[in-house]
C-alpha positions as CSV (number, residue, x, y, z in Angstrom):
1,X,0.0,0.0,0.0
2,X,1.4,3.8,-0.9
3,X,1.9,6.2,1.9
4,X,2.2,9.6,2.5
5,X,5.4,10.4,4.7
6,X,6.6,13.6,6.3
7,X,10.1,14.3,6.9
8,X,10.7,15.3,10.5
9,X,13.7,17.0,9.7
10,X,12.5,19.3,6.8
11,X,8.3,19.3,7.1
12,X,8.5,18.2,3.6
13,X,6.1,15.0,2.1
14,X,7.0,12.2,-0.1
15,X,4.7,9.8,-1.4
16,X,6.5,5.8,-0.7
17,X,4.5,4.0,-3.8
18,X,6.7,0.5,-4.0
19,X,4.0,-0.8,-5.9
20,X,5.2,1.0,-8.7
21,X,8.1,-0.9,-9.3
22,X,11.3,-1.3,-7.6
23,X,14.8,-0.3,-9.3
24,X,13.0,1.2,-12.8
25,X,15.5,2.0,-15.1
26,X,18.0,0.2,-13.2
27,X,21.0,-1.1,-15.7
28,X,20.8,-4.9,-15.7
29,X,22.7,-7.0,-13.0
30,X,26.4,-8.4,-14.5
31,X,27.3,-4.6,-16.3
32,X,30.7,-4.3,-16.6
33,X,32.5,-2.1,-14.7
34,X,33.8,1.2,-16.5
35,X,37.6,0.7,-17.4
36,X,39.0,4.2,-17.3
37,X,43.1,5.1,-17.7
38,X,45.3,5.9,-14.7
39,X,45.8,8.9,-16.9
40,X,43.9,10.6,-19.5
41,X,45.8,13.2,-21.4
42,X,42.4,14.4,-22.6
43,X,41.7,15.2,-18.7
44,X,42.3,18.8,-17.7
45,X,42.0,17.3,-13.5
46,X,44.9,14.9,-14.4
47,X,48.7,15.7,-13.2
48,X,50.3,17.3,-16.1
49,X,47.3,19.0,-17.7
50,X,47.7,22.6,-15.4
51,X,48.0,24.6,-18.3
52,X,43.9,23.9,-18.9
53,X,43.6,24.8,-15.0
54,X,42.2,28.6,-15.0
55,X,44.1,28.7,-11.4
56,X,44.7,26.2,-9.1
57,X,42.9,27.8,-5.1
58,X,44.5,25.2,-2.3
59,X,46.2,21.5,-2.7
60,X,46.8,18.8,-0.3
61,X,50.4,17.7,-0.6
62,X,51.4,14.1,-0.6
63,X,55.3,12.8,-1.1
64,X,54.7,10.5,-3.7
65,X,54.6,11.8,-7.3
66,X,52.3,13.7,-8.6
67,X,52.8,15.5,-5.4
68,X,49.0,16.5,-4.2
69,X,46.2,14.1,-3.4
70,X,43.6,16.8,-3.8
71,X,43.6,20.0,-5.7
72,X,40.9,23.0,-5.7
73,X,40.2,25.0,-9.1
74,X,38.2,27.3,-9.9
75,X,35.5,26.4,-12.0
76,X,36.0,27.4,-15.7
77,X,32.6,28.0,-16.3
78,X,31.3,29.2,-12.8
79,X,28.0,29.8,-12.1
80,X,28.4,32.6,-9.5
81,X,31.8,34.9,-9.8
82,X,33.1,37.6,-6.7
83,X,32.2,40.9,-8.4
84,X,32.1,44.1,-7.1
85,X,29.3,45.3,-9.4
86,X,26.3,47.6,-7.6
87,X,23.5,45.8,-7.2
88,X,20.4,46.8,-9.2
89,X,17.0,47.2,-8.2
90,X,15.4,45.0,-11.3
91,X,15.0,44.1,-14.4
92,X,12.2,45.8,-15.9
93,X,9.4,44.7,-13.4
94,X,11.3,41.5,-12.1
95,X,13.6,41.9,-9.1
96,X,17.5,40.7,-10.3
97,X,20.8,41.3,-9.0
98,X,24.0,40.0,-9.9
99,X,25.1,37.1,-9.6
100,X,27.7,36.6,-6.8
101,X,29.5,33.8,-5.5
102,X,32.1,31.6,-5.9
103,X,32.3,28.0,-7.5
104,X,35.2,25.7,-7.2
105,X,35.9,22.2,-8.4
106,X,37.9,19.9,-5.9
107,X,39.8,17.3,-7.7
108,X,39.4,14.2,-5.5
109,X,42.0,12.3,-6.6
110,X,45.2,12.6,-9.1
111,X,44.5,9.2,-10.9
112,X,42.2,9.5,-13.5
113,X,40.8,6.1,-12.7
114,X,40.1,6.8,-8.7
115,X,36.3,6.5,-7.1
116,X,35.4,7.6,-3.9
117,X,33.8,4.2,-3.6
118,X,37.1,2.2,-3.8
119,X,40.0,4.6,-2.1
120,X,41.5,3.8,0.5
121,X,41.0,5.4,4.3
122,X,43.7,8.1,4.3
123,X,42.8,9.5,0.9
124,X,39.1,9.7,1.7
125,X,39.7,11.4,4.8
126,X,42.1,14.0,3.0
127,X,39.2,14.7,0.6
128,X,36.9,15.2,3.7
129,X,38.9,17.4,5.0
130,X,39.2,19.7,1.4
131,X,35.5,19.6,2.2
132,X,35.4,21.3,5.7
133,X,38.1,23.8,5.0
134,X,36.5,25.1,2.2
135,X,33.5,25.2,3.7
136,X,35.2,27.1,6.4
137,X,37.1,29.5,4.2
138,X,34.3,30.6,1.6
139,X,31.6,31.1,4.5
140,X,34.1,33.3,6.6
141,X,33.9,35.5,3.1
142,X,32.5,39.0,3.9
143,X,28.4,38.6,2.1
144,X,28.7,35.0,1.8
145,X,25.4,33.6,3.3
146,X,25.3,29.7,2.3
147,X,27.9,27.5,0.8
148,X,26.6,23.9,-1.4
149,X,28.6,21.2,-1.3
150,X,28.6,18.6,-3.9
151,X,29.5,15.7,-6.0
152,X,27.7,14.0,-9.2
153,X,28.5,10.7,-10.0
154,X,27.7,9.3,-13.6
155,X,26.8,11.1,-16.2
156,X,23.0,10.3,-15.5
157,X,23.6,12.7,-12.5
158,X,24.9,15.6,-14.5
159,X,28.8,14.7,-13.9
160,X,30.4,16.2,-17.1
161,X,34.3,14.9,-16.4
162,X,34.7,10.8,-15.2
163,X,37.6,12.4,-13.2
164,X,36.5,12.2,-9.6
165,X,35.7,15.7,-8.4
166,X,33.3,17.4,-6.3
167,X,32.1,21.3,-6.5
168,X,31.6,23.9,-4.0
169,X,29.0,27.1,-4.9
170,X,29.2,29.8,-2.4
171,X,26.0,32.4,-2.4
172,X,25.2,36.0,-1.0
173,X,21.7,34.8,-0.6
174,X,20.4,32.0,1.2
175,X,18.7,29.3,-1.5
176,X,15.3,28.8,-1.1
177,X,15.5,25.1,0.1
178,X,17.8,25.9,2.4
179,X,16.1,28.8,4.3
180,X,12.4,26.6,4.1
181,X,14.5,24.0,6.1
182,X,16.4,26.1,8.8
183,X,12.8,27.6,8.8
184,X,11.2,24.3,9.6
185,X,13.6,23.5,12.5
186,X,13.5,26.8,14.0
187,X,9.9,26.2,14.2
188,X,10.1,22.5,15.3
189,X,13.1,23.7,18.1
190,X,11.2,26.2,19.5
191,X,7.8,23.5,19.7
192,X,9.6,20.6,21.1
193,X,13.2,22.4,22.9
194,X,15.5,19.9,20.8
195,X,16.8,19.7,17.4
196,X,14.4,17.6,15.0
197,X,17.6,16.2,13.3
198,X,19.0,14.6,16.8
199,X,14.9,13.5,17.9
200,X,14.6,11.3,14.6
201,X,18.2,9.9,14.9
202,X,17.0,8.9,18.2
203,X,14.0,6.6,16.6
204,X,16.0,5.4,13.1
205,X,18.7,4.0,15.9
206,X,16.1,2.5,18.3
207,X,14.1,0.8,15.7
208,X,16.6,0.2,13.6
209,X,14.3,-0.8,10.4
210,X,16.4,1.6,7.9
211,X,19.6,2.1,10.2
212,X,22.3,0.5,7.6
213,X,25.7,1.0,9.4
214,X,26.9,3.3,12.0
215,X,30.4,3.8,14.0
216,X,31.8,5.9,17.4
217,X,30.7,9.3,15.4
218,X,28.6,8.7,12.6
219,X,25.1,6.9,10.9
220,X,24.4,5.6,8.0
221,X,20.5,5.1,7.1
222,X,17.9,5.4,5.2
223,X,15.2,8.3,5.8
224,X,11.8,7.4,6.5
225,X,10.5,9.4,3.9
226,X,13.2,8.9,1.6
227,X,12.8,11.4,-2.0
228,X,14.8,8.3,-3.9
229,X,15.3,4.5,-4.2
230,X,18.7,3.3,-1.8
231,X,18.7,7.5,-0.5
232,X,21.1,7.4,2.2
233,X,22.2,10.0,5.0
234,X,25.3,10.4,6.4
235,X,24.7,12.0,9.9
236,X,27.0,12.9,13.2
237,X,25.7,11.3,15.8
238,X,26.6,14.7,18.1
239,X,24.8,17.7,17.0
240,X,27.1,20.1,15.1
241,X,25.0,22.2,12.8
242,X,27.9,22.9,10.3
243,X,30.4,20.8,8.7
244,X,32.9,23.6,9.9
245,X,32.1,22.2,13.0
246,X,33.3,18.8,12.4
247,X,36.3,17.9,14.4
248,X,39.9,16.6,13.8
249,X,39.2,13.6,15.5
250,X,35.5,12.9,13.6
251,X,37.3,13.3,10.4
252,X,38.3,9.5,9.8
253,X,35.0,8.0,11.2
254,X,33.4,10.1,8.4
255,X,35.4,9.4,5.4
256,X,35.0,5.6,6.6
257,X,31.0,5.7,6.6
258,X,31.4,7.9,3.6
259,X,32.9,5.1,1.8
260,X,31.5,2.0,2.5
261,X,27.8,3.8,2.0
262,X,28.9,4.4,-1.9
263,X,30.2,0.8,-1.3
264,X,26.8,-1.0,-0.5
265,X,25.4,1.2,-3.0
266,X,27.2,0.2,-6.0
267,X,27.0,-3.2,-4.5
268,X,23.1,-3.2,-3.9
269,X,22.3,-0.8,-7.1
270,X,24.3,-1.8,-10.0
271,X,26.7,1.2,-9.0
272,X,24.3,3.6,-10.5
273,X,24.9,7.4,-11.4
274,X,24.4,9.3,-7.4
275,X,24.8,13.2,-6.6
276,X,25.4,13.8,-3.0
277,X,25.2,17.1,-1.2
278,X,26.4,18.2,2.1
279,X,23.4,20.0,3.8
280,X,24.7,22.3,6.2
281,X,24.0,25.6,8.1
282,X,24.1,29.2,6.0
283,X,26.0,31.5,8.3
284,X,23.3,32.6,10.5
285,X,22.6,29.5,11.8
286,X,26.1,28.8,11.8
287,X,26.4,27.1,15.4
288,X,22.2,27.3,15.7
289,X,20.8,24.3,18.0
290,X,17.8,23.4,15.5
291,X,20.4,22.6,12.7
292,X,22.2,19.5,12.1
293,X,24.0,18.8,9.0
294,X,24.2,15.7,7.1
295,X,25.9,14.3,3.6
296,X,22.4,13.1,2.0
297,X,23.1,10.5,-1.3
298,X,20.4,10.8,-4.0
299,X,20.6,7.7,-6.4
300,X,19.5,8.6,-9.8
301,X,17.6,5.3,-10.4
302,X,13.6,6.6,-10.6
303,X,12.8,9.4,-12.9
304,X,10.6,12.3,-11.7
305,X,7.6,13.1,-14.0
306,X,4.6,15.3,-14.6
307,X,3.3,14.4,-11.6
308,X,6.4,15.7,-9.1
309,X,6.9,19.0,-11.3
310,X,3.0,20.0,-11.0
311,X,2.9,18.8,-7.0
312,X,6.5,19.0,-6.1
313,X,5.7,16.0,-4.2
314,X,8.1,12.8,-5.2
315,X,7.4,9.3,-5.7
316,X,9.7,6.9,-4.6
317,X,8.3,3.6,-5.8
318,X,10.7,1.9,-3.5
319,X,10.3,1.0,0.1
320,X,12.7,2.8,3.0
321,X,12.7,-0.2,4.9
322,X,13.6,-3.1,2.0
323,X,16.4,-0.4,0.5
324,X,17.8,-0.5,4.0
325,X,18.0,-4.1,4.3
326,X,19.7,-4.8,1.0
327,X,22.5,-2.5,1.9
328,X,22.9,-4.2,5.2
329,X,23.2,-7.3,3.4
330,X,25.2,-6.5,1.1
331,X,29.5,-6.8,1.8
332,X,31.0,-2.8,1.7
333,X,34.2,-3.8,3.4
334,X,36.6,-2.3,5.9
């Protein structure tokens, strides 16, 4: 039977309608794995290619040749830019101003034939930590209000370059999705006294239906009204509102949940095409008690319709709970 779920954490509904099918558009079980070059000289993220680089922001240096793990670019073709232009007041009738931001490309990885799924402890946790300092760096920018962190895996979810690489947009406004959810917390903090985020961790890891893996700092599960077939959320099990907030210590125990999630997902889903996105506080809320980030993975496996564009409600036509227990089964590792 369908059902109608809220989302504690954001007010928003999903309809859960396994019924219509599980896994649609799912490539068949047995696809061969992409084979991919430890070096592309096509690739503008591999070592050697600088000179297609429009800059190069921040590396992580390593000893071994090519000498950096991870590298941050700016994005050649950036969505939001730092300008000093004055605003204006509209366009025509319409409200507009420019555009400003920033947008940077974090190359995850030298080799041209690295996935965050398959490396190894030490180089997850130095891409992690690319994550939270720049975070850290483009929020402390005077009129920065949010920063989206995010990485598209596949070409079905928009990635444009195989080469393993996440992006970072940083905004003077705070996007709509964002604000309707610090919103919705506020609300729910000031009902209730506690942070929605922290209350439904406390049932997932009761119950324990959609709780897939978990270890001293982190979950792994999937959301009770989950937007997406195999949706998975990466959450601290302390409540930090901010990935700047995320400690030293928390930083391995993250990358390690980080990877063998992608793990049981290419294990349990035919490794299909994922984005993930950090949701974390804009810098109002930067240390707020009704905010509590999370790294939430979106499979693309069902496709949205007429229906979700017209109601902005999704379908999932797969079950929360039997997602979850395939990616317990399923073997992601150390």
């Amino acid at each position: 039977m369908s059902e109608l779920r809220q989302d504690r954490t954001t007010g928003g509904w999903v309809i859960i309608a396994p019924k219509r099918g599980r896994r649609p558009h799912m490539p068949e079980p047995g696809e061969p794995p992409r084979q991919r070059p430890r070096f592309d000289l096509s690739c503008p993220f591999c070592p050697g290619r600088e000179a297609q680089l429009p800059g190069i922001v921040a590396e992580t240096k390593a000893p071994a040749p090519p000498g950096w793990s991870v590298r941050v670019v700016p994005n050649k073709f950036p969505a939001l830019e730092m300008r000093q232009d004055t605003p204006t007041s509209g366009c025509g009738d319409h409200l507009a101003t420019p555009g400003r931001g920033a947008h940077e490309v974090i190359i995850e990885s030298p080799w041209h034939d690295a996935e965050l799924a398959t490396m190894s402890a030490p180089e997850l946790s130095a891409v992690a930590d690319v994550y939270r300092q720049r975070s850290r760096t483009l929020l402390a920018r005077d009129g920065i209000e949010a920063v989206i962190l995010f990485h598209n895996h596949g070409r079905g979810a928009g990635a444009s370059l195989v080469h393993a690489h996440a992006q970072v947009i940083a905004l003077d406004i705070v996007p709509s999705r964002v604000a309707a959810m610090s919103d919705w917390c506020k609300r729910y903090y000031s009902e209730h006294q506690s942070c929605a985020t922290c209350d439904e961790l406390a049932i997932e890891c009761k119950s324990a239906k959609r709780l897939v893996d978990e270890n001293e700092h982190f979950v792994a599960l999937v959301p009770f009204a989950a937007e997406h077939p195999f949706e998975l959320w990466i959450v601290p099990k302390e409540h930090q509102a901010s990935l700047t907030a995320l400690g030293d210590h928390e930083l391995p125990a993250f990358a390690e949940l980080l990877g063998r999630s992608l793990r049981r997902l290419q294990a349990a889903a035919n490794d299909p095409p994922y984005n993930f996105v950090i949701d974390t506080a804009p810098s109002r809320d930067i240390a707020a008690p009704h905010l509590h980030w999370r790294l939430r993975i979106a499979p693309d496996i069902a496709i949205w319709g007429g229906f979700e564009l017209g109601a902005g409600l999704p379908i999932n036509p797969s079950s929360p709970e039997d997602d979850a227990h395939l990616l317990r089964a399923v073997d992601a590792g150390p």
